[in-house]
N, C-alpha and C positions, 0 to 999 in steps of 0.2 A: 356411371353414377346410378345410385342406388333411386326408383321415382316413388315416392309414397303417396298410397290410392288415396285421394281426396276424403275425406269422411265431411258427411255433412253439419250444420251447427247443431242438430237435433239427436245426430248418430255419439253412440259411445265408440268410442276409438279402442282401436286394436292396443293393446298397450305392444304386441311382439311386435306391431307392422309399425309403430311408434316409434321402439327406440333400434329398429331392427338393424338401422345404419348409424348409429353411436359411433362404432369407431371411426367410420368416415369422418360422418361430420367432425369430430373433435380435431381430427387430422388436417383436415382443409379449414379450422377455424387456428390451429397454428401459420400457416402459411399467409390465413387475414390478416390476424392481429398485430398488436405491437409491442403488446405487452403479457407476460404469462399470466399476471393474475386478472387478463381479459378472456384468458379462454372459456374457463369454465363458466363465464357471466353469459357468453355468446353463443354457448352451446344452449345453455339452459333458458335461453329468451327465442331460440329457433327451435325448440321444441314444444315450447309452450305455443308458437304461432300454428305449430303443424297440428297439434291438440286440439286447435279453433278453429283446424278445417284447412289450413294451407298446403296447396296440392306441391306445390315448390320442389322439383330436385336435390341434395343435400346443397351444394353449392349456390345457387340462386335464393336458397332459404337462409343460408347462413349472410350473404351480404345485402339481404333483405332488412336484419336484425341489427345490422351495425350501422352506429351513432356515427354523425357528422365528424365529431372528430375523430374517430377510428377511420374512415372512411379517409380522412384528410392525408394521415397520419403514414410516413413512409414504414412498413415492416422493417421494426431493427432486431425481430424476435427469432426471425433466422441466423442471423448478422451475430447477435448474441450467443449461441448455439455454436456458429461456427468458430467463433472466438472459443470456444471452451474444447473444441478437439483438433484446434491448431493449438490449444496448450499440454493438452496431452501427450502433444508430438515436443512441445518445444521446454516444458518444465525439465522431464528428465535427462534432457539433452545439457541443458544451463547447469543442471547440477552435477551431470558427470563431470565436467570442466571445469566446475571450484574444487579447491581446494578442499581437504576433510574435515580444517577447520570452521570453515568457515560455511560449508554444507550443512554443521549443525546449528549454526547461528543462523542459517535463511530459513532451515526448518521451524526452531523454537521465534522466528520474527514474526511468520506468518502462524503459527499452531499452538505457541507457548501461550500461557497464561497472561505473562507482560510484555507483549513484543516488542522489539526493535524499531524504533522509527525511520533510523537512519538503513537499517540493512534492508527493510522491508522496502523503504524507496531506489534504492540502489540494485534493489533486484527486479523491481518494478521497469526499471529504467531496461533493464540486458532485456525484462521482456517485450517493449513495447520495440526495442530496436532490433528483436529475433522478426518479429509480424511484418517493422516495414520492411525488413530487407526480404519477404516475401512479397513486395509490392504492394501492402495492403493498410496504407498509411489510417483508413477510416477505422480499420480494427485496433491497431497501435491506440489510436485516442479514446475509444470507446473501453478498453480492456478496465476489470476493476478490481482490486484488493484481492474482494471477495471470491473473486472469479479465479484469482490464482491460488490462493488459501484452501477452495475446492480442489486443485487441481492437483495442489503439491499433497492434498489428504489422499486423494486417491492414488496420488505413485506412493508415495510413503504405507498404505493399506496394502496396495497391488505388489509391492516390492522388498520388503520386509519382514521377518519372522516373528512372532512371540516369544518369550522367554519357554523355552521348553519345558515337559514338565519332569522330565529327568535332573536336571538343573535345578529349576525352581525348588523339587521337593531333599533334592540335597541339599541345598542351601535351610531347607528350613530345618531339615533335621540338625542342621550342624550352627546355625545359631540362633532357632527361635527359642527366644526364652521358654523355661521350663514353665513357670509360672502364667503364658499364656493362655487365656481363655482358648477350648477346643474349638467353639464358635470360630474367635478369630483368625487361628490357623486355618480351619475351614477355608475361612475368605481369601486366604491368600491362596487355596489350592485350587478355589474354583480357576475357568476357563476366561484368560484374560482375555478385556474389553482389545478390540480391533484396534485402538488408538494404541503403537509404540509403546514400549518401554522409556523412549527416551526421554518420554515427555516428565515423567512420574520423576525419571531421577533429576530433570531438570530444573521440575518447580520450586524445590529447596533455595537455587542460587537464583532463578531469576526473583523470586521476593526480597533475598535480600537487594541486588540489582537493583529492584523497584524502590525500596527503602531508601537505598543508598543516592538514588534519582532524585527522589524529592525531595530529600536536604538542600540540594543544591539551588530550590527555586526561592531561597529566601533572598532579600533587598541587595545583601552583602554576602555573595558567595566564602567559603571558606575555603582557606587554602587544599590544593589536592595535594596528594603525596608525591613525591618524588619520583619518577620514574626510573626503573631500571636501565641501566646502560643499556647499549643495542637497539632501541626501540627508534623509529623516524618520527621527528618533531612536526606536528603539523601544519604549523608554521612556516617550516622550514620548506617543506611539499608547496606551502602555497605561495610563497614567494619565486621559485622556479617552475609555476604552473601558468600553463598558458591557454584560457578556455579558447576552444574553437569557432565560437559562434552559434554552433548549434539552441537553437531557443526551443523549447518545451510548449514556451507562451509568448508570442508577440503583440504590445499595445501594451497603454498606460494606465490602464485600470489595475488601481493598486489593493482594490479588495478582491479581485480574483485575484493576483499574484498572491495573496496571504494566504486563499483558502487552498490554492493549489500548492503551496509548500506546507502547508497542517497535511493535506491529503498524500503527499509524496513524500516528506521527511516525518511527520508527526510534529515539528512547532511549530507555536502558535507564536508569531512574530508581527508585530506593527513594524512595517518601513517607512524609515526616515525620507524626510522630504529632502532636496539637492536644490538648492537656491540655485537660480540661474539654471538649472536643469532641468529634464525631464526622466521617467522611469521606460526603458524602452521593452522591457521584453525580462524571461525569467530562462535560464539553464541550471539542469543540474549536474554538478562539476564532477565527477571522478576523482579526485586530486590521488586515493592511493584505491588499491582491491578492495581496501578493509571501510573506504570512507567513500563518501557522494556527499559533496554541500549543495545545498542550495546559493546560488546568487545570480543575487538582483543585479542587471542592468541599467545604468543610467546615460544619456548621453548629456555633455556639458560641451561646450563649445563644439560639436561635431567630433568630439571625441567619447568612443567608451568609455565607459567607466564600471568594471564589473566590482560587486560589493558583496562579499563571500557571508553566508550568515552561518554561525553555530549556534547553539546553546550549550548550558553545563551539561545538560542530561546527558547532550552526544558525545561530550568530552569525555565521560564516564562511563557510556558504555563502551567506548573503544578502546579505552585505558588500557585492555591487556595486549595492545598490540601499536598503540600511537600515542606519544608523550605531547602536548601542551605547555608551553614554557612556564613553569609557576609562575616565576618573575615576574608575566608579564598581566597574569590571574590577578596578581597582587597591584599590578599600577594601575587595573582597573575597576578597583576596588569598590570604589567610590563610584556614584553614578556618573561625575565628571571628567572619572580619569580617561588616562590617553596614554598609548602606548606606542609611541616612536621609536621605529629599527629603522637606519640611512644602510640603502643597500647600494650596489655601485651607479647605477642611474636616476632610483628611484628610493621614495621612502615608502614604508611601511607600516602604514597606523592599524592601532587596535582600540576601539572602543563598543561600548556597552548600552546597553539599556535594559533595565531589568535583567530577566534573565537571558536575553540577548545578546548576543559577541558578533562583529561587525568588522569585516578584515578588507581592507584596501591599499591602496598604492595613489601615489604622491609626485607627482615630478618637480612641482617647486616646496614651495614654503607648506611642509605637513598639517600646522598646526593652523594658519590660516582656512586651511581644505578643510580640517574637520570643522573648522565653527560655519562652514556652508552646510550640514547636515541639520535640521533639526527635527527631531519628535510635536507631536500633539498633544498638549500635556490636560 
């Protein structure tokens, strides 16, 4: 370690002998801290002590400077760091494994304009289960949005080409309007932005996407359109789905289960209270590749009771790959309605609240079951 000659209160300071271990210090004030926008405050408060004459080593200076609760405070600024070059190992790993289509819709979840809520928590999920099955359950829970948004920008930058300018300038010869200003063509021959092309031809469909989202959040949804044969009914997936147990969240606190389904799906859901129940715990479901629900656990008599959440939005965006029974759109039209399928053991309700869809199972009297749920009005 670098020792700096004492100057005394009366001496002007070397400003070379001053800041001559900068890059130390700043180095050993990450390995302090616990947060990044504490370094540069940590750095700049142990310089100014050494300014007033403090003989200190970089090290002894720098934990000289830190506040009680930095001091208290476990380093997760390492922790953090480390989380972002086990994603660099584990983003382009997840992506070689999806599918092509569905590789562009994690990309445009996490990069597009209007993301995905449903895909962005669904790949959220492959990454926090990539971490623990590295043994590293405290990174799993701490990993963030943001943190893999970074990370999928850098394989996508790192990995990827620009539209050539061989290409590009054929294309423009061959159909930029004549009438174009020279400016504008200009512009499109400069040297494209490091951000894909993908994104550019993307942004057209994800607005209309977004458009077509927020119709759906009015009192009385309106009917969707029929889906094409071929497609799997969601419904249908969730009636032969059988969650494992695994919980994301255990305990009853029902406003962290809300904010961690806004965080992990993108809605914003109020759960229904379960008369005679309690809320035990939160999973997010798999039910197909293309889908991840959220649902709430309840227990009632020492039995589970898992209670699948959608919205329209999620209906809609997965529409080109997973059909929602109109029918049943429609008998819940109402804020009252109720949707009863008798399957061989058990029933199968569907109801609503707002923009809310609320899918569970029955063993006796269905309709009975549903009037034990109720909202906070």
């Amino acid at each position: 370690m670098t020792d700096i000659q004492k100057t005394g209160p009366y001496n002007q300071p070397d400003p070379h002998s001053l800041l001559s271990d900068l890059d130390e210090l700043y180095l050993i004030a990450q390995l302090l801290v616990n947060r990044n926008e504490d370094v540069n405050e940590v750095v700049e408060r142990a310089i100014e002590r050494r300014f007033r004459g403090s003989p200190l080593p970089a090290a002894d200076l720098l934990r000289s400077v830190l506040t009680p609760e930095q001091m208290q405070s476990n380093s997760n600024l390492i922790k953090a760091r480390q989380i972002e070059t086990d994603l660099a190992h584990i983003v382009p790993r997840l992506i070689a494994r999806t599918s092509p289509s569905r590789r562009v819709d994690i990309i445009q979840a996490f990069l597009g304009h209007h993301s995905n809520g449903v895909e962005r928590s669904s790949f959220m999920h492959r990454i926090r289960r990539s971490l623990e099955s590295h043994g590293d359950a405290s990174s799993a829970e701490m990993v963030t949005e943001a943190q893999v948004s970074r990370s999928i920008q850098n394989y996508v930058d790192s990995t990827f080409t620009p539209v050539s300018p061989g290409l590009r300038g054929s294309l423009e010869s061959r159909y930029a309007s004549s009438s174009e200003p020279a400016s504008a063509l200009h512009s499109h021959a400069a040297p494209p932005k490091k951000r894909p092309v993908l994104f550019r031809l993307a942004a057209g469909f994800l607005l209309i996407l977004a458009a077509s989202a927020i119709g759906t959040w009015i009192a009385k949804p309106s009917r969707l359109p029929v889906a094409p044969e071929g497609r799997n009914d969601i419904l249908t997936q969730i009636d032969t789905y059988s969650p494992d147990g695994s919980l994301v969240f255990q305990g009853s606190d029902r406003s962290q289960i809300e904010r961690l389904i806004e965080e992990r799906s993108g809605q914003r859901v109020a759960l229904p209270f379960l008369s005679g129940g309690s809320v035990t715990g939160l999973s997010l479901e798999s039910i197909t590749p293309d889908l991840t629900v959220p649902t709430v656990h309840y227990s009632l008599n020492d039995e589970d009771v898992p209670v699948f959440i959608l919205d329209y939005r999620t209906i809609q965006l997965v529409s080109e790959s997973l059909d929602f029974d109109s029918s049943v759109l429609n008998q819940i039209s109402t804020s009252a309605g109720l949707d009863i399928h008798v399957l061989d053991s058990k029933s199968r309700i569907v109801f609503r609240n707002r923009d809310d869809i609320f899918i569970t199972f029955a063993a006796e009297n269905p309709q009975d079951f549903r009037r034990l749920f109720r909202f906070d009005q």
